[in-house]
HTML snippet that shows the backbone in 3Dmol.js (N, CA, C, O; Angstrom):
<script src="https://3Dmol.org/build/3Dmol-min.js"></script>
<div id="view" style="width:600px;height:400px;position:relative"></div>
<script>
const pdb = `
ATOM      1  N   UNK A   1     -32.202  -6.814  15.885  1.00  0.00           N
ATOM      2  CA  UNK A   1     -31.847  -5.396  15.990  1.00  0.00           C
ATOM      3  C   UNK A   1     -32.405  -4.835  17.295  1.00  0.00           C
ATOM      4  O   UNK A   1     -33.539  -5.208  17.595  1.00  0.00           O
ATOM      5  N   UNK A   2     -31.668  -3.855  18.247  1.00  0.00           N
ATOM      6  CA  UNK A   2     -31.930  -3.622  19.378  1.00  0.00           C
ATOM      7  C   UNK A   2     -32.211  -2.105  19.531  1.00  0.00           C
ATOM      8  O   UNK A   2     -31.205  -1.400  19.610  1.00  0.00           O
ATOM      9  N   UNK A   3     -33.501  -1.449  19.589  1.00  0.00           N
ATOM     10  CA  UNK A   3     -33.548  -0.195  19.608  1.00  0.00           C
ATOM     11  C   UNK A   3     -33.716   0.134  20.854  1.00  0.00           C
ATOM     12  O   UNK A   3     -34.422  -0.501  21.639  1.00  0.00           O
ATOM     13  N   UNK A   4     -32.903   1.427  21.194  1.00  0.00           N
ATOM     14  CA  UNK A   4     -32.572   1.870  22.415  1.00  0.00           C
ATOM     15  C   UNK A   4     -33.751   2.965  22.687  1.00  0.00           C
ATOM     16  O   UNK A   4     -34.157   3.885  21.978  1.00  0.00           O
ATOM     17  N   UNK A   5     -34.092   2.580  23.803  1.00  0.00           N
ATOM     18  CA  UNK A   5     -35.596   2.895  23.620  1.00  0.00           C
ATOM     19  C   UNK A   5     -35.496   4.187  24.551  1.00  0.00           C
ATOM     20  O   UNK A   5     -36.364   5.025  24.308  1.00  0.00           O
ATOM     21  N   UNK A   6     -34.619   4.499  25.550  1.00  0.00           N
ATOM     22  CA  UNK A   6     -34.525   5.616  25.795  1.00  0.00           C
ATOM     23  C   UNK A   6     -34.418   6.793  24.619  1.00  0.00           C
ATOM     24  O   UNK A   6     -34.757   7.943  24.900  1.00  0.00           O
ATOM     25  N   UNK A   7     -33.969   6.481  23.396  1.00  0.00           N
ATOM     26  CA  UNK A   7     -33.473   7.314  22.699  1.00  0.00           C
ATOM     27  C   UNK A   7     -35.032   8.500  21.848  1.00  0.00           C
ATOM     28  O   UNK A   7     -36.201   8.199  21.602  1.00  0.00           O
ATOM     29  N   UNK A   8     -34.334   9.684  21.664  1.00  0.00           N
ATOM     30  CA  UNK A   8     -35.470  10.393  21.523  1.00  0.00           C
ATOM     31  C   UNK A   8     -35.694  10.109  20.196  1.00  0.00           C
ATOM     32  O   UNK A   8     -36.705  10.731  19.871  1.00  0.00           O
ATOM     33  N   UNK A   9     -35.211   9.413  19.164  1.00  0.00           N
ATOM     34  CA  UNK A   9     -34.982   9.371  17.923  1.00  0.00           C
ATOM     35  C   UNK A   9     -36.421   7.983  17.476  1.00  0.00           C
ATOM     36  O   UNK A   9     -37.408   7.822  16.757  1.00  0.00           O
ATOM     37  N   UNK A  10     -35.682   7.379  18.392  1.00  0.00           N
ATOM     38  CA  UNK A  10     -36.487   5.893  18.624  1.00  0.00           C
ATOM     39  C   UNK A  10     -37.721   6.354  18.450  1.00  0.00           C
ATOM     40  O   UNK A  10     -38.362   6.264  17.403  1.00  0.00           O
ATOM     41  N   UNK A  11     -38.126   6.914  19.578  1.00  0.00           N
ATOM     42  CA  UNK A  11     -39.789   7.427  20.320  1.00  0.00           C
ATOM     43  C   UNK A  11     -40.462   8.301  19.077  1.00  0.00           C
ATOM     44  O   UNK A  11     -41.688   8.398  19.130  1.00  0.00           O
ATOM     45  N   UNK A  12     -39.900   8.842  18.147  1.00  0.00           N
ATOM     46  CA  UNK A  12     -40.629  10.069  17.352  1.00  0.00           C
ATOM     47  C   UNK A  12     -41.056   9.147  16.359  1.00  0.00           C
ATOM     48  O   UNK A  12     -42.259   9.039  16.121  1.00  0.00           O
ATOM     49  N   UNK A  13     -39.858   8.185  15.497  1.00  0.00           N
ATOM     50  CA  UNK A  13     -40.192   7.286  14.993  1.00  0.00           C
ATOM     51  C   UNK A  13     -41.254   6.495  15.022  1.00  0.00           C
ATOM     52  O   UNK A  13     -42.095   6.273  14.151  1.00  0.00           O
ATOM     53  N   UNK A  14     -41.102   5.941  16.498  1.00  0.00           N
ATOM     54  CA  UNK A  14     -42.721   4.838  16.966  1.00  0.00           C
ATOM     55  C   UNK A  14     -43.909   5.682  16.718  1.00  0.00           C
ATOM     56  O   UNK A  14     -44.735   5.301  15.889  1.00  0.00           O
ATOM     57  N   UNK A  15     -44.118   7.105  17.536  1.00  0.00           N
ATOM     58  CA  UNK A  15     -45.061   7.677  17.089  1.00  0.00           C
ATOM     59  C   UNK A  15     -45.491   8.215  16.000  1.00  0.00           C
ATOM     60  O   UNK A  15     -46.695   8.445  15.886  1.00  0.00           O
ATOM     61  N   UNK A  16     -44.741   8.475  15.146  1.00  0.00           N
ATOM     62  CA  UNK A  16     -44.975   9.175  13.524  1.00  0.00           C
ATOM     63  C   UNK A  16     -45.898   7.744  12.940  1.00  0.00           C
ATOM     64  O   UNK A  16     -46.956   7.826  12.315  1.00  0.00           O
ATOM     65  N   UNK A  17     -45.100   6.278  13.375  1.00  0.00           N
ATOM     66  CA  UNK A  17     -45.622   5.250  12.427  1.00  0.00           C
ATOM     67  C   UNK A  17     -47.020   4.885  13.200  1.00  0.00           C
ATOM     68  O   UNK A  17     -47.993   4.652  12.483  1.00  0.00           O
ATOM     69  N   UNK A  18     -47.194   4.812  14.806  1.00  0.00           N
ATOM     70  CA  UNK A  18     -48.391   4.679  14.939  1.00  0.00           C
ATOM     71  C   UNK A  18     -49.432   5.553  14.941  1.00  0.00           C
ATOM     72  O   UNK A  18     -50.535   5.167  15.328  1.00  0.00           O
ATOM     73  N   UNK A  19     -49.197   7.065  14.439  1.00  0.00           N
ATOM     74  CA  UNK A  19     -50.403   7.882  13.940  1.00  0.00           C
ATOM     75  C   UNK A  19     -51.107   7.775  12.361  1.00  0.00           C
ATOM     76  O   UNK A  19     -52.195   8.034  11.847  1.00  0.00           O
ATOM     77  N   UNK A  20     -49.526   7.121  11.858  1.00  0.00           N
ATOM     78  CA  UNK A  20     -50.106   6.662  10.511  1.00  0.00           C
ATOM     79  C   UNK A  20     -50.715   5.555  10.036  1.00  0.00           C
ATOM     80  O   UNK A  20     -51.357   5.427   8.993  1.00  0.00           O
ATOM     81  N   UNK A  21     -50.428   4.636  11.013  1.00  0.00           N
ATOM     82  CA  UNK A  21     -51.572   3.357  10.970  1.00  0.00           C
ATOM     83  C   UNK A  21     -52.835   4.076  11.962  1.00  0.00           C
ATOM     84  O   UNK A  21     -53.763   3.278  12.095  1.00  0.00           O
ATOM     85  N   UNK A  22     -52.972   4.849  12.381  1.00  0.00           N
ATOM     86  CA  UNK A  22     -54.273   5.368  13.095  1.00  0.00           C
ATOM     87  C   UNK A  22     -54.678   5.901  11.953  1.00  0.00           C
ATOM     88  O   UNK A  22     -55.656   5.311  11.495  1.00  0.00           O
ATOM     89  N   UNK A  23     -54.109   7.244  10.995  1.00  0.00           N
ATOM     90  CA  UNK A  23     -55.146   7.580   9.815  1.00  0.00           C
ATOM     91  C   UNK A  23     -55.614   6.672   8.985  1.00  0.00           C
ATOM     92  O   UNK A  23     -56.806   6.549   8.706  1.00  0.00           O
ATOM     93  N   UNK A  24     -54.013   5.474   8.215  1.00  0.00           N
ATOM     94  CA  UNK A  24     -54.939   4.409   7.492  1.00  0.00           C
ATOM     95  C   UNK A  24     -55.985   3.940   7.917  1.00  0.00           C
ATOM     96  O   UNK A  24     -56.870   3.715   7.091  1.00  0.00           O
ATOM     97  N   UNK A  25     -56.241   3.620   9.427  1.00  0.00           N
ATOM     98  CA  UNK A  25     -56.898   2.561  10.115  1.00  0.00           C
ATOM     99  C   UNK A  25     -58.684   3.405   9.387  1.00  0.00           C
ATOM    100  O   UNK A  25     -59.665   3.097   8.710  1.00  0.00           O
ATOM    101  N   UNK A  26     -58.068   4.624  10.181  1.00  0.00           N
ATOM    102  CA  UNK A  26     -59.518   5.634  10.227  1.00  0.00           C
ATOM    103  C   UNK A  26     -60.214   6.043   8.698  1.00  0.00           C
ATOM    104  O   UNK A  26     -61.252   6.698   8.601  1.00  0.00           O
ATOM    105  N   UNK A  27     -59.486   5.561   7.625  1.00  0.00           N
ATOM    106  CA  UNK A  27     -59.722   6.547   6.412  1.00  0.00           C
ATOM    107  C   UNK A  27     -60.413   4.765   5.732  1.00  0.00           C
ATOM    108  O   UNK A  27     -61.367   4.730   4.955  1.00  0.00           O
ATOM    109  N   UNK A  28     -59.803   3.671   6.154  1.00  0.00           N
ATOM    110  CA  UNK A  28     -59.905   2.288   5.594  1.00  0.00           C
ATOM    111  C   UNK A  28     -61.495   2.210   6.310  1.00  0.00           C
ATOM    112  O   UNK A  28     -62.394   2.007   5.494  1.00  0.00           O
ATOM    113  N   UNK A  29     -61.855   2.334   7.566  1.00  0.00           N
ATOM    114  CA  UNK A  29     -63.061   2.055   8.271  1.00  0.00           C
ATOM    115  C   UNK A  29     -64.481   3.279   7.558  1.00  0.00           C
ATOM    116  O   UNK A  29     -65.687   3.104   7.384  1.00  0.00           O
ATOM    117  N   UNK A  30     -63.786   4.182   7.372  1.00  0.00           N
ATOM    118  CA  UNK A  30     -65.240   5.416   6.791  1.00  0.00           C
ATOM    119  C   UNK A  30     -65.177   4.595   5.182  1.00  0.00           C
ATOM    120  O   UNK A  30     -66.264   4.264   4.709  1.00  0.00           O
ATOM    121  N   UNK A  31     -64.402   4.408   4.694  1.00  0.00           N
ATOM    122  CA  UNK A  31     -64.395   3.974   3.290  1.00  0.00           C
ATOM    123  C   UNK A  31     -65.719   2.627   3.568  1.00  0.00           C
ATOM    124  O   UNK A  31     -66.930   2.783   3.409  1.00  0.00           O
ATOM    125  N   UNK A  32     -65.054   1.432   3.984  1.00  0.00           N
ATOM    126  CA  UNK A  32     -65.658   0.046   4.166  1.00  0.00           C
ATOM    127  C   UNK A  32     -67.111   0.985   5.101  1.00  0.00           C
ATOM    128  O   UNK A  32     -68.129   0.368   4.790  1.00  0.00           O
ATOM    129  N   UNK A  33     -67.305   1.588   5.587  1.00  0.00           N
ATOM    130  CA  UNK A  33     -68.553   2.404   6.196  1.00  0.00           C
ATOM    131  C   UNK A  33     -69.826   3.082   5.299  1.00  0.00           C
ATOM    132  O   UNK A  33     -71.029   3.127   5.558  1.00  0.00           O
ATOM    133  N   UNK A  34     -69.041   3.601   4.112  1.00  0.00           N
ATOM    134  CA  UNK A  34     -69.753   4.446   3.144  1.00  0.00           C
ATOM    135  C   UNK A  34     -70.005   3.566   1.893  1.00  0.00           C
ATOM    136  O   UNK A  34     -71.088   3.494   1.313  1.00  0.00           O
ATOM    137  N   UNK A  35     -68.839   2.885   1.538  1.00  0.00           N
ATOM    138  CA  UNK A  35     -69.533   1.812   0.502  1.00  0.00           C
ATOM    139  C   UNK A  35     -70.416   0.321   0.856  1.00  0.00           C
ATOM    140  O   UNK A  35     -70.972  -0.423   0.048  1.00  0.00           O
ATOM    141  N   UNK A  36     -70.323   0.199   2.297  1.00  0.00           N
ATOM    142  CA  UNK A  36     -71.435  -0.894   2.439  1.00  0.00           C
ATOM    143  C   UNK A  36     -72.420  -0.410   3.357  1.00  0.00           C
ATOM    144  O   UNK A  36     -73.227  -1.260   3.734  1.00  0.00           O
ATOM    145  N   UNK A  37     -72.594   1.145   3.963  1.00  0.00           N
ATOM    146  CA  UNK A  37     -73.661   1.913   5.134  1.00  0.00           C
ATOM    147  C   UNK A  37     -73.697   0.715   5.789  1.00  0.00           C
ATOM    148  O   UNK A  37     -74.631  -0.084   5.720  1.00  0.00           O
ATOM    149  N   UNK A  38     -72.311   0.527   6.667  1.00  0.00           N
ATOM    150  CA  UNK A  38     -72.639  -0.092   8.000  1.00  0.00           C
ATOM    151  C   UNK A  38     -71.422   0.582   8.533  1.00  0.00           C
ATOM    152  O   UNK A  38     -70.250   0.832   8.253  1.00  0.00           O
ATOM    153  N   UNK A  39     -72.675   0.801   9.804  1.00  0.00           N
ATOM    154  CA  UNK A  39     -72.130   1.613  11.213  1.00  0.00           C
ATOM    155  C   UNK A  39     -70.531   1.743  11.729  1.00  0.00           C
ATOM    156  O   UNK A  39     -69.995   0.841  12.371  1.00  0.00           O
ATOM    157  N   UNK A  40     -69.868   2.954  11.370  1.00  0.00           N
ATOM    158  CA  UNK A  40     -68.379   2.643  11.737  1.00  0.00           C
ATOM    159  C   UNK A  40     -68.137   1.449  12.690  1.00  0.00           C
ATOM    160  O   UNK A  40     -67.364   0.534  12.406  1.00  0.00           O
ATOM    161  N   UNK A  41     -68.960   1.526  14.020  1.00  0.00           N
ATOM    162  CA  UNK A  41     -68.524   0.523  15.391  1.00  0.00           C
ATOM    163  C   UNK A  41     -68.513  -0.837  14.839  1.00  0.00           C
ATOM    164  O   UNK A  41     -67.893  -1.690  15.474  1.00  0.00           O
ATOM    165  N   UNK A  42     -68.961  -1.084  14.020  1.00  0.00           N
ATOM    166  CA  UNK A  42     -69.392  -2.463  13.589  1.00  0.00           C
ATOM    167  C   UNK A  42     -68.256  -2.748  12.605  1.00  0.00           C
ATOM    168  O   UNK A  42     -67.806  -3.893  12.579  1.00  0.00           O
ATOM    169  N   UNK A  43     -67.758  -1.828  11.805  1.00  0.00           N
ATOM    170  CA  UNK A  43     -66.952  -2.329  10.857  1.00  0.00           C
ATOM    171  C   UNK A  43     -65.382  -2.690  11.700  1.00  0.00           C
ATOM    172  O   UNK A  43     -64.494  -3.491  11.409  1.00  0.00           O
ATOM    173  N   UNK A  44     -65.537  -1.570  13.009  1.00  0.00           N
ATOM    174  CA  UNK A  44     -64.250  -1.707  13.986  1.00  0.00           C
ATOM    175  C   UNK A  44     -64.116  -2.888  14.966  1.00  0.00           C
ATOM    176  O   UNK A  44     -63.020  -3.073  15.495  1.00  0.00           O
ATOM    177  N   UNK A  45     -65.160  -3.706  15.248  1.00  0.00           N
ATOM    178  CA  UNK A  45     -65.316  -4.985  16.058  1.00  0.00           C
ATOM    179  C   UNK A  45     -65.412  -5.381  15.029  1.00  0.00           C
ATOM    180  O   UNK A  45     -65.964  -5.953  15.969  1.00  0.00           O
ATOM    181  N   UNK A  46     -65.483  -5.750  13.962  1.00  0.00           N
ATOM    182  CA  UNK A  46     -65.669  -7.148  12.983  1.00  0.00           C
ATOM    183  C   UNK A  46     -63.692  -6.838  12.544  1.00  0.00           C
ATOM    184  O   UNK A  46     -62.983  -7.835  12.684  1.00  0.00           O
ATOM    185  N   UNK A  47     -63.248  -6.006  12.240  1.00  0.00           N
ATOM    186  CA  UNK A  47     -61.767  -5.754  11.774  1.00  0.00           C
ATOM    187  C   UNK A  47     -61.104  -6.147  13.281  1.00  0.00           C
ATOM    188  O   UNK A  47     -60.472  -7.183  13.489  1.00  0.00           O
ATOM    189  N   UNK A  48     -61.284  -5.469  13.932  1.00  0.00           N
ATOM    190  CA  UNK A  48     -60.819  -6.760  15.458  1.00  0.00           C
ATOM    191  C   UNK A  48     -60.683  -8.101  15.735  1.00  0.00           C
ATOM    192  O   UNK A  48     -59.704  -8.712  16.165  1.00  0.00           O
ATOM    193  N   UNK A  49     -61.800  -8.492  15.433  1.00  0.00           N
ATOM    194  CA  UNK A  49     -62.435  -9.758  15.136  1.00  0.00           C
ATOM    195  C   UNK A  49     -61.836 -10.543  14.416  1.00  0.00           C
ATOM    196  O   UNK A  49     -61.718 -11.755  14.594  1.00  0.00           O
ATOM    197  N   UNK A  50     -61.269  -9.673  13.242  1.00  0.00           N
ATOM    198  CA  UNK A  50     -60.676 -10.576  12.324  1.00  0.00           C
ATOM    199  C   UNK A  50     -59.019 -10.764  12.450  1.00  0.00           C
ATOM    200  O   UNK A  50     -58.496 -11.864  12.274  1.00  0.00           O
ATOM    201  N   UNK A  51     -58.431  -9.838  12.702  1.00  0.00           N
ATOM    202  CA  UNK A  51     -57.351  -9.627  13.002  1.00  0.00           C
ATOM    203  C   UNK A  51     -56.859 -10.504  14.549  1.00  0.00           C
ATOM    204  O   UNK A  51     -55.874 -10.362  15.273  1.00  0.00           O
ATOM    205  N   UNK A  52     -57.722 -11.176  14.599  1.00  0.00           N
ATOM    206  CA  UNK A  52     -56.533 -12.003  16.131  1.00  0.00           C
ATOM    207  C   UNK A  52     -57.366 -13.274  15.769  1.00  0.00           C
ATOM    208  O   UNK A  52     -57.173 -14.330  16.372  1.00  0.00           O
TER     209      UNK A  52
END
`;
const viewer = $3Dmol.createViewer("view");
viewer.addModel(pdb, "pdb");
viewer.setStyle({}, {cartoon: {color: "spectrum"}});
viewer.zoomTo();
viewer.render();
</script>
């Protein structure tokens, strides 16, 4: 499937979905932060870490 990336339709799309993997991201890291009290930065380099 070929999305036309000039299109303004396209672009609102991409951004709506990557602000919403930014809140999951952000709401998943204070959670894993508050139930094990380790340091947001740490939970964000180890989820890096794990992910590649």
């Amino acid at each position: 499937m070929k999305f036309d990336v000039e299109s303004g339709e396209y672009k609102i799309a991409l951004r709506s979905h990557i602000f919403k993997l930014a809140n999951d991201f952000d709401y998943y890291i204070n959670w894993v932060s508050k139930r094990w009290n380790i340091p947001k930065w740490q939970v964000r380099t180890e989820y890096w870490m794990m992910s590649f």
